[in-house]
DRENDO-1510 file (C-alpha; in Angstrom, 1 decimal, always signed):
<recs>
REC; n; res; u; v; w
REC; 1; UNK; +90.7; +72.7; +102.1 .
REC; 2; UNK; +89.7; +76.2; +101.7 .
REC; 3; UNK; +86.1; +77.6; +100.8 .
REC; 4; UNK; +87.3; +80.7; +100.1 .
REC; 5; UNK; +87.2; +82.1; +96.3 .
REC; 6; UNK; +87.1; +84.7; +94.1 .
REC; 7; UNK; +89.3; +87.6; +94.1 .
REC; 8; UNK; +91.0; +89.5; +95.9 .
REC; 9; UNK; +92.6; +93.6; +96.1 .
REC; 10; UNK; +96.0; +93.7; +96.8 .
REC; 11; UNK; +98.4; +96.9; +96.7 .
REC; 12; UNK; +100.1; +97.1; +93.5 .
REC; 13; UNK; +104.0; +98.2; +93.6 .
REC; 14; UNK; +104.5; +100.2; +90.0 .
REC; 15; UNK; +107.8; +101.9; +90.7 .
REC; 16; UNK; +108.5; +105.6; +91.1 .
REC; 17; UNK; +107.5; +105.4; +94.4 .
REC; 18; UNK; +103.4; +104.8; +93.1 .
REC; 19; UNK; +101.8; +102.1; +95.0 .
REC; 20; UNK; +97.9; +101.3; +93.2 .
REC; 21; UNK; +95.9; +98.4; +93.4 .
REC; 22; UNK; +94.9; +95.4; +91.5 .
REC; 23; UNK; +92.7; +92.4; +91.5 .
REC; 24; UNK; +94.1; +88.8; +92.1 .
REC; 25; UNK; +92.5; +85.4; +92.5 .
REC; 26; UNK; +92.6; +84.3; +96.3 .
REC; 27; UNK; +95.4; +81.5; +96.4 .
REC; 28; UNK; +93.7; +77.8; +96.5 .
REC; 29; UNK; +96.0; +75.6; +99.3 .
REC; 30; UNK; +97.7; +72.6; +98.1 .
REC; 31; UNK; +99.7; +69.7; +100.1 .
REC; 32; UNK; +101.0; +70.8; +102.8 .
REC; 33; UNK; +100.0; +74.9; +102.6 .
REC; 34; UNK; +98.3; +76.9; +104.9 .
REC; 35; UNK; +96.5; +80.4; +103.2 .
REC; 36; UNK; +97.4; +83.1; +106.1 .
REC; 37; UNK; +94.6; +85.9; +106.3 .
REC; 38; UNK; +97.4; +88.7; +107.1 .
REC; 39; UNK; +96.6; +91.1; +109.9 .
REC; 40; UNK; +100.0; +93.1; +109.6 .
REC; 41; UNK; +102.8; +93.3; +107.9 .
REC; 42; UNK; +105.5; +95.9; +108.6 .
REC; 43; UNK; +107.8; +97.8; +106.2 .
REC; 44; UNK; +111.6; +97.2; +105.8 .
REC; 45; UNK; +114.1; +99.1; +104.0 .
REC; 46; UNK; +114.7; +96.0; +101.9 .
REC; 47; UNK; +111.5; +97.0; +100.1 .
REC; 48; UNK; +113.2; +100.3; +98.1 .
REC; 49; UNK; +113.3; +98.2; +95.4 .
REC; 50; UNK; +110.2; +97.3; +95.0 .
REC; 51; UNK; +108.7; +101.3; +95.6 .
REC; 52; UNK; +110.9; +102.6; +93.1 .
REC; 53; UNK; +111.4; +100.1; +90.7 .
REC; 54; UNK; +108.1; +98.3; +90.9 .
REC; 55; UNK; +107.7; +94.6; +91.9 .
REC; 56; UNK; +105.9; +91.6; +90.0 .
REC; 57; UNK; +104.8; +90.2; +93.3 .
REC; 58; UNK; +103.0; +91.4; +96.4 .
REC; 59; UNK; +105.9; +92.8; +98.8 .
REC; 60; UNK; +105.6; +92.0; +102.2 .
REC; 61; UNK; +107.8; +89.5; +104.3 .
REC; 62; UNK; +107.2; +90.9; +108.2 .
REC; 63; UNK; +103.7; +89.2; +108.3 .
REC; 64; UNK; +101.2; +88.5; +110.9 .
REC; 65; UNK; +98.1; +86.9; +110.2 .
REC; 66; UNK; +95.3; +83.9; +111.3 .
REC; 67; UNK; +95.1; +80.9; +109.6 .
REC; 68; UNK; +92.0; +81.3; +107.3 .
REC; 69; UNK; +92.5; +77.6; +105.4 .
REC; 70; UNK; +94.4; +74.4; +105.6 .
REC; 71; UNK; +95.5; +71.9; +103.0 .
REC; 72; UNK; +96.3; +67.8; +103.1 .
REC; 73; UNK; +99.1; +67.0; +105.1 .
REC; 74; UNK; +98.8; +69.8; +107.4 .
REC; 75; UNK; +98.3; +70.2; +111.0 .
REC; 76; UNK; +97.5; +73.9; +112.2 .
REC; 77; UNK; +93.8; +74.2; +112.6 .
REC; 78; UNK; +92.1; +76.5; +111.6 .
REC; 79; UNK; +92.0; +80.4; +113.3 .
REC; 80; UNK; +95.8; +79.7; +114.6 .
REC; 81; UNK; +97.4; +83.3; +114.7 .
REC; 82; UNK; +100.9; +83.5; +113.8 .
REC; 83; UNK; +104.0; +84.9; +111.8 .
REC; 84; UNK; +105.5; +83.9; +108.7 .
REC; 85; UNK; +109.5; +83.1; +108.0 .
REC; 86; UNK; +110.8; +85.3; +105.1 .
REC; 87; UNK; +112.6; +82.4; +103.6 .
REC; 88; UNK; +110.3; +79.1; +101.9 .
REC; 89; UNK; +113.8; +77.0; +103.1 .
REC; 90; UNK; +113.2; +73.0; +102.3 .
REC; 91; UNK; +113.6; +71.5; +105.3 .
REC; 92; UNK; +115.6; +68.7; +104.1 .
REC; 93; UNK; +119.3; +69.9; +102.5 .
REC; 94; UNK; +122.0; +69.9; +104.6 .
REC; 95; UNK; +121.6; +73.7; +106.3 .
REC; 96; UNK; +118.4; +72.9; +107.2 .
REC; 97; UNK; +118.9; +69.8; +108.8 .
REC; 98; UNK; +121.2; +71.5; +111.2 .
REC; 99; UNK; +119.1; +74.3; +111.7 .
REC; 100; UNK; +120.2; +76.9; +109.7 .
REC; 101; UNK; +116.9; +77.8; +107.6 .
REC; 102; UNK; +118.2; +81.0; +106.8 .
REC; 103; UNK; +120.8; +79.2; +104.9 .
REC; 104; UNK; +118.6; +76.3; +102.8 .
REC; 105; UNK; +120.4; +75.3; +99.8 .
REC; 106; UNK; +117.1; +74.4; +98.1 .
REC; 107; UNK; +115.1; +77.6; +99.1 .
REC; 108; UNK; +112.4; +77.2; +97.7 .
REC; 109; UNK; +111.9; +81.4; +97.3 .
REC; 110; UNK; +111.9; +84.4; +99.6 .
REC; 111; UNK; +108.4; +85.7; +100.4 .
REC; 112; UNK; +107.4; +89.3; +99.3 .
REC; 113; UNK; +110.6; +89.3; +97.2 .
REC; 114; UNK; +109.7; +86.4; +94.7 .
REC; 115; UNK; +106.8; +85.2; +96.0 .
REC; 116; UNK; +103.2; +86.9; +96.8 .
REC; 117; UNK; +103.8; +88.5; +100.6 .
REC; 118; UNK; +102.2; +89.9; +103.3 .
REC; 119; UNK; +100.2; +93.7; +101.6 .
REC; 120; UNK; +97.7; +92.0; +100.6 .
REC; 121; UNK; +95.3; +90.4; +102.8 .
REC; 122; UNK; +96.2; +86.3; +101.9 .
REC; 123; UNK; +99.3; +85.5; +101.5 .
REC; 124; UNK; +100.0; +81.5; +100.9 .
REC; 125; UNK; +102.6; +79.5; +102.4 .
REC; 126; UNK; +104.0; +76.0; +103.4 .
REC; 127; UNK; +103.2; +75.3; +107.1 .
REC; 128; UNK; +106.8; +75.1; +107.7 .
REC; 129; UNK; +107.5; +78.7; +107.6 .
REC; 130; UNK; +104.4; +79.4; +109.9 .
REC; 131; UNK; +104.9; +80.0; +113.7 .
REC; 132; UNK; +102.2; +79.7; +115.4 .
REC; 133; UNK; +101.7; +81.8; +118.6 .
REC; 134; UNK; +99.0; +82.4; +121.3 .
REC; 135; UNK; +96.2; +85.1; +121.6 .
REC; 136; UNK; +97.7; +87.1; +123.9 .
REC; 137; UNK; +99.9; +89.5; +121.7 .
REC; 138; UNK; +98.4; +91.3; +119.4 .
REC; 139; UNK; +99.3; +90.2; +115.6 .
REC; 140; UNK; +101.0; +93.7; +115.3 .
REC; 141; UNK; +103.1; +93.1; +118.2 .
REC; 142; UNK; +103.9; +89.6; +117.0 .
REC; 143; UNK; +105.7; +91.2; +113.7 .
REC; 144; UNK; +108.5; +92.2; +116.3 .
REC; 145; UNK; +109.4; +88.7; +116.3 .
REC; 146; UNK; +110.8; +89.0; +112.4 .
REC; 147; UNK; +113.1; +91.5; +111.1 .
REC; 148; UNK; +113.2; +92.9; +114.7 .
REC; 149; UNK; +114.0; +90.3; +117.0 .
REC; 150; UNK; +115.0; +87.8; +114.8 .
REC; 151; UNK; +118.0; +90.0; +112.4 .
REC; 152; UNK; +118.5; +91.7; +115.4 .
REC; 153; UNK; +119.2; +88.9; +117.6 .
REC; 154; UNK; +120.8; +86.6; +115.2 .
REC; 155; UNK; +123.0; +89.5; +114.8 .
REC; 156; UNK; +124.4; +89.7; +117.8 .
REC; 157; UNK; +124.8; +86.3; +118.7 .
REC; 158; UNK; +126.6; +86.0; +115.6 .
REC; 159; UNK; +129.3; +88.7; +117.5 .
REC; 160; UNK; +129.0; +86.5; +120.4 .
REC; 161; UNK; +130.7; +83.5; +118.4 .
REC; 162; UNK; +133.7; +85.4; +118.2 .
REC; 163; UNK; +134.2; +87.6; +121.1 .
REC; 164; UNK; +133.2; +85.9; +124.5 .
REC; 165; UNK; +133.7; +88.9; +126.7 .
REC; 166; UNK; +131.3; +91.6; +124.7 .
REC; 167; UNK; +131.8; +95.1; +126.8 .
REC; 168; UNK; +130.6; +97.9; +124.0 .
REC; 169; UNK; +129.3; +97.7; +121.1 .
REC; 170; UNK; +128.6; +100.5; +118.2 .
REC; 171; UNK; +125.7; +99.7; +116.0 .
REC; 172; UNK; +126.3; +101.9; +112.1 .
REC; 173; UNK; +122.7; +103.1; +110.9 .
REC; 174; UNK; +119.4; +104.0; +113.1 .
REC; 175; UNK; +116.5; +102.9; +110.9 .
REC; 176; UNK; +114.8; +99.8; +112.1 .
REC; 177; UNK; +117.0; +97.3; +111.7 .
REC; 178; UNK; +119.7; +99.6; +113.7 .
REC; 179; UNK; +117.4; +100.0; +116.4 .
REC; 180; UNK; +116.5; +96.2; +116.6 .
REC; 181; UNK; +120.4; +95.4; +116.9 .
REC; 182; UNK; +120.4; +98.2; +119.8 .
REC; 183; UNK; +117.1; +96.6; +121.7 .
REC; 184; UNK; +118.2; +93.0; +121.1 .
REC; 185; UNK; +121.9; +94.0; +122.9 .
REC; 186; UNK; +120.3; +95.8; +125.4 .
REC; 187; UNK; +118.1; +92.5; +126.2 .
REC; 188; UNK; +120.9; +90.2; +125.5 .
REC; 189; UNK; +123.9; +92.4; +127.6 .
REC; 190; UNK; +121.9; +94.4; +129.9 .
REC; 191; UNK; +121.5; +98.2; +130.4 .
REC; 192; UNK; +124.9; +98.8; +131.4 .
REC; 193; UNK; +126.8; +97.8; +128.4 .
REC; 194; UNK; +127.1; +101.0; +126.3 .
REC; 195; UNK; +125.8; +100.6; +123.1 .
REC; 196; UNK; +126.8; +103.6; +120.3 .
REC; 197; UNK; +124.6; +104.2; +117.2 .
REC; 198; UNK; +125.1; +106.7; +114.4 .
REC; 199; UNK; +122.7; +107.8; +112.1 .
REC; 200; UNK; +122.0; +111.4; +110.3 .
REC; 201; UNK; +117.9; +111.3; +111.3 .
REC; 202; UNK; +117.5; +113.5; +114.2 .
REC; 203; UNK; +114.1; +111.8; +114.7 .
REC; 204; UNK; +115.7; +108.0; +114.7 .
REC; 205; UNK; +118.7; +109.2; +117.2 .
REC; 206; UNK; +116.1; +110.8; +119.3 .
REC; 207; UNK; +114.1; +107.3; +119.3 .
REC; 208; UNK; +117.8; +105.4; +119.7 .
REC; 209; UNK; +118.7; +107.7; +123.1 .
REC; 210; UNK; +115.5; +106.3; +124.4 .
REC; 211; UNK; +116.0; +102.8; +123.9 .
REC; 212; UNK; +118.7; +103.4; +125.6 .
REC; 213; UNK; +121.6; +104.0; +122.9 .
REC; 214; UNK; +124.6; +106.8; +123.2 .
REC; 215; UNK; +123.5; +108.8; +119.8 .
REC; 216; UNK; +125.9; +109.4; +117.6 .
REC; 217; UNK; +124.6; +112.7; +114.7 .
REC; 218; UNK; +127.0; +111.6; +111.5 .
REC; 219; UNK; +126.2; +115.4; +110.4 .
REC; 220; UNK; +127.9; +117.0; +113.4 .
REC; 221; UNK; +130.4; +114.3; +113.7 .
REC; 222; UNK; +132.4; +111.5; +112.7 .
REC; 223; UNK; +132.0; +107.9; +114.5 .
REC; 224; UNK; +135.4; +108.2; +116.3 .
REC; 225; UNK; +134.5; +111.6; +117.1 .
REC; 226; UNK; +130.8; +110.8; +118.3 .
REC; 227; UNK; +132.4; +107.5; +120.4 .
REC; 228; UNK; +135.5; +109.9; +121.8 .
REC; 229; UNK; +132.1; +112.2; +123.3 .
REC; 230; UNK; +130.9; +109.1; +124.7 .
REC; 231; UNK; +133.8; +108.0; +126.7 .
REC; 232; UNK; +135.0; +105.0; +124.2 .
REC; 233; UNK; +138.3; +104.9; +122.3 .
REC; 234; UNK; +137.2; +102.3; +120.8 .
REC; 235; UNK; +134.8; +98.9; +120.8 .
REC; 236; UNK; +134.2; +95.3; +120.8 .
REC; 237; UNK; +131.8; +94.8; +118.1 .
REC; 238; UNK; +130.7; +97.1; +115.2 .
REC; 239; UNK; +127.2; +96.2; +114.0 .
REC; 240; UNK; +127.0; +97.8; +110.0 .
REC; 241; UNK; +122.9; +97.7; +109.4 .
REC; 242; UNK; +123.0; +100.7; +107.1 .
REC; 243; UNK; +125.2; +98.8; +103.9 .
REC; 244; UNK; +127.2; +102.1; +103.8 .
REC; 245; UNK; +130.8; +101.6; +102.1 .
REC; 246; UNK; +131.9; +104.8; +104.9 .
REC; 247; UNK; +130.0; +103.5; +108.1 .
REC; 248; UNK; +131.4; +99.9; +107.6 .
REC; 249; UNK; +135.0; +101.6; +107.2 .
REC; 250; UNK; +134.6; +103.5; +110.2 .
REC; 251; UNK; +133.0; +100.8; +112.4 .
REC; 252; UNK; +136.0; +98.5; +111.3 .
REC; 253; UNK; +139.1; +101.0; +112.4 .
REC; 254; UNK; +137.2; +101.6; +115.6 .
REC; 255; UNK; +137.4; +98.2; +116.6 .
REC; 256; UNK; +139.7; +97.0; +119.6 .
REC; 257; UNK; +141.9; +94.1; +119.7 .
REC; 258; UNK; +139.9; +90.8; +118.9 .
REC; 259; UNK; +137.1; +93.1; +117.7 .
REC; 260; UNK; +134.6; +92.0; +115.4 .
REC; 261; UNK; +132.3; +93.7; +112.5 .
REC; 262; UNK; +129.3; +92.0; +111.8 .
REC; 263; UNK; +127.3; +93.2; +108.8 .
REC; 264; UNK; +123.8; +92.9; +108.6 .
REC; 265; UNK; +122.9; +95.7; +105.6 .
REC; 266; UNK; +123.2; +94.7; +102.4 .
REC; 267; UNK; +124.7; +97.4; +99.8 .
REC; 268; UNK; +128.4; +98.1; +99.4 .
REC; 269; UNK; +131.9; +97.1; +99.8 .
REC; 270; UNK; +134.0; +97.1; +102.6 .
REC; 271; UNK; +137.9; +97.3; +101.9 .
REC; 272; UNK; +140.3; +96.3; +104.3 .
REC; 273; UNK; +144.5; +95.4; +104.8 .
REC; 274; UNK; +144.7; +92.1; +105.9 .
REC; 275; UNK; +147.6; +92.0; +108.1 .
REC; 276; UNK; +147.0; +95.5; +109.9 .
REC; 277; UNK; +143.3; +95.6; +110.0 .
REC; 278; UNK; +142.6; +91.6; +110.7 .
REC; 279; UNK; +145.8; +89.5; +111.4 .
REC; 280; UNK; +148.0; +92.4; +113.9 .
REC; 281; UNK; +144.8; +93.1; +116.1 .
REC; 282; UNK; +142.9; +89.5; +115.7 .
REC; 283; UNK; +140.0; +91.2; +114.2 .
REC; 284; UNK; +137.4; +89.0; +112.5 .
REC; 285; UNK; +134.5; +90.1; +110.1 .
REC; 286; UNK; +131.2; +88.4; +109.2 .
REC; 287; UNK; +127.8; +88.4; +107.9 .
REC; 288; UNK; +124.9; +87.9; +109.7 .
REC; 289; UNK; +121.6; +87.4; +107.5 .
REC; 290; UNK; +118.0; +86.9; +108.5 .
REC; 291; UNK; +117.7; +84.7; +111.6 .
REC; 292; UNK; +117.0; +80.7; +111.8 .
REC; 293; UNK; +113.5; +79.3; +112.1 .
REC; 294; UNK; +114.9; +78.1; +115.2 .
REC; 295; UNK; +115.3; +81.1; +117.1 .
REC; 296; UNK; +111.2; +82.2; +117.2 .
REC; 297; UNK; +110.5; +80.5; +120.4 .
REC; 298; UNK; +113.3; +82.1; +122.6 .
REC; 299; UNK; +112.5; +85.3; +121.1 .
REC; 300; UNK; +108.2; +84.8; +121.6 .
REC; 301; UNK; +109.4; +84.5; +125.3 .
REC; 302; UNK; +111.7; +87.8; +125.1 .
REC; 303; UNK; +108.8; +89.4; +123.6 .
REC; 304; UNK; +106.7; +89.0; +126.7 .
REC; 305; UNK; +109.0; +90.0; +129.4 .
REC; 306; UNK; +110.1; +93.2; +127.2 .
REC; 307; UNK; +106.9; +93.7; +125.7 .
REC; 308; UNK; +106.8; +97.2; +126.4 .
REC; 309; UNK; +110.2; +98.3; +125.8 .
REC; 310; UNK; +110.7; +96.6; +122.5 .
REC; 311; UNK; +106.9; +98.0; +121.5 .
REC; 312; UNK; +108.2; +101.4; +121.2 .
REC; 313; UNK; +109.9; +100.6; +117.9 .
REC; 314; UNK; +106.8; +100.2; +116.3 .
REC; 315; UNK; +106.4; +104.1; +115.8 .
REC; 316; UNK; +103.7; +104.4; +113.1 .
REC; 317; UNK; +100.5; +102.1; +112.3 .
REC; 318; UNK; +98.4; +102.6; +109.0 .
REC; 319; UNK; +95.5; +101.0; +107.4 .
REC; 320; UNK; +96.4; +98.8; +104.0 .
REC; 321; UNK; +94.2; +101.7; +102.4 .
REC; 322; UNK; +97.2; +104.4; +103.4 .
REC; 323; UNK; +100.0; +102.1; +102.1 .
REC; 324; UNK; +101.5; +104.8; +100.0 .
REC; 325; UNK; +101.3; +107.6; +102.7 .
REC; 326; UNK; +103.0; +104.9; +105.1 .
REC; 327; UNK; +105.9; +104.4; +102.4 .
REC; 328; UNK; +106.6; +107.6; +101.6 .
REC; 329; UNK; +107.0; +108.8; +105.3 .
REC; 330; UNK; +108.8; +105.5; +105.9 .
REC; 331; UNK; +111.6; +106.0; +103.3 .
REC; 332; UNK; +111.9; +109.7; +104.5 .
REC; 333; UNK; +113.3; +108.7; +108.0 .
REC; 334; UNK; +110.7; +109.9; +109.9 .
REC; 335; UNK; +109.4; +106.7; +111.7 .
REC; 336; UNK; +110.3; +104.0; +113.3 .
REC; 337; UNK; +109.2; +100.6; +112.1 .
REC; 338; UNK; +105.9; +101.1; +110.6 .
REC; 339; UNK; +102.8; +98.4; +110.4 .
REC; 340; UNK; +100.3; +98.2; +107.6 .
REC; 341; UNK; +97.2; +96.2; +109.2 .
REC; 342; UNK; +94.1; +94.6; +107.8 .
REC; 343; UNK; +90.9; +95.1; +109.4 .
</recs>
């Protein structure tokens, strides 16, 4: 059980892009519930909502933390460092039992969205979403494992269920979801594969070309254009991480035979002919969200061996006490994926 009490200052989300702070009582564990003292947590894009329309809840869902308190039923000892699943998934419906957490039919909530996450500096959460990891990465290298790795990777091997042979890919958007899908190929296909991205921050297609990525600049030209400069007619799989009605549509008729467009950004539609776009050609297209709980231990062992290349994604790191000038350079396209720590 936990000795710890009182209160605690969390960032305070109001909306029109205003982040204060207010006081809340430091969550007490219960059966099976493990109170995290968060280390970092990094900003997603997913988290507009909440800095321009305010949020009820503490955002937060790309946490890192130690184990400050355990409750009955539990088995992670105290001072365990480790990262916390976005989604509270059962354990027991049907998805889960096959492994596909990110798919729980009796989820019981998304962390940071609908319940308390990661800004503030305890977050509470059932040991089941908590993966436990060694000492010898830092806790703000160990958020690489979430949005990161984890979307990016499960992105990808989502493609890989539909085309086999996988010789180019073009990934639609360059903000740090973009950039995961571009590391996680690289990792997953090698350096040889060519890998497009578009995007219309100079700063991100600058950070893209030295991941290893054939820039595309959406202000200079279009993505058949861009690909055309690159040598590629066209592609095997088109990765859409921005949600963009336009980049989906592009990354779609740029497809080759058997092609496949996997979206990962949430946002707007995509509309397509059946029998010229899918049918004629064989083309598929699919969703890809979040990753499975399944999928943190290959990745923790990625994470070592690239350690250093995958590192340079993490562009920015602030204090919890620069939150807002964090955000705001954040949501300007300016950074790359950007960590909030605790002391």
């Amino acid at each position: 059980m936990s000795d710890i009490e009182g209160t605690m200052r969390v960032p305070y989300f109001e909306g029109r892009g205003v982040i204060s702070s207010r006081e809340k009582a430091v969550p007490e564990v219960g059966l099976g519930q493990l109170l995290i003292a968060i280390k970092a947590n990094a900003i997603c894009g997913s988290e507009r909502g909440a800095f321009y329309e305010g949020s009820v809840c503490t955002p937060g869902h790309e946490a890192a933390g130690i184990v400050a308190a355990a409750g009955p039923g539990t088995s992670t000892a105290v001072g365990t460092p480790g990262v916390i699943f976005l989604m509270d998934y059962c354990g027991t419906c049907r998805s889960c039992r096959q492994g596909y957490t990110n798919q729980c039919l009796m989820k019981r909530g998304d962390m940071g969205f609908n319940r308390d996450g990661g800004y503030g500096p305890y977050e509470l959460v059932h040991e089941n979403i908590f993966f436990p990891i060694n000492a010898d990465l830092s806790l703000v290298e160990a958020t690489l494992l979430l949005d990161i790795m984890g979307t990016g990777g499960h992105a990808i091997q989502r493609s890989k269920l539909v085309h086999k042979d996988i010789e180019s890919i073009v990934v639609t958007g360059a903000g740090p979801i973009g950039l995961a899908v571009l590391a996680m190929a690289k990792i997953t296909f090698g350096d040889d594969i060519p890998v497009l991205i578009s995007d219309v921050s100079t700063y991100r297609l600058a950070l893209a070309e030295q991941l290893g990525g054939m820039p595309i600049h959406l202000k200079e030209k279009t993505l058949l254009e861009g690909a055309k400069m690159h040598g590629l007619s066209s592609v095997d799989v088109a990765i859409d991480t921005s949600g963009r009605k336009n980049a989906r549509q592009e990354g779609l008729q740029l497809l080759a035979q058997r092609g496949v467009l996997v979206c990962v950004g949430h946002g707007e539609d995509l509309h397509l002919q059946v029998s010229p776009d899918l049918i004629a050609a064989e083309r598929a297209v699919m969703g890809s969200e979040y990753f499975t709980y399944r999928e943190f231990a290959a990745n923790l062992e990625s994470l070592r061996q690239h350690r250093s290349y995958l590192r340079q994604i993490i562009t920015h790191t602030y204090d919890v006490s620069e939150i807002q000038r964090a955000f705001e350079l954040f949501f300007q396209g300016q950074t790359g994926k950007v960590v909030i720590t605790h002391e």
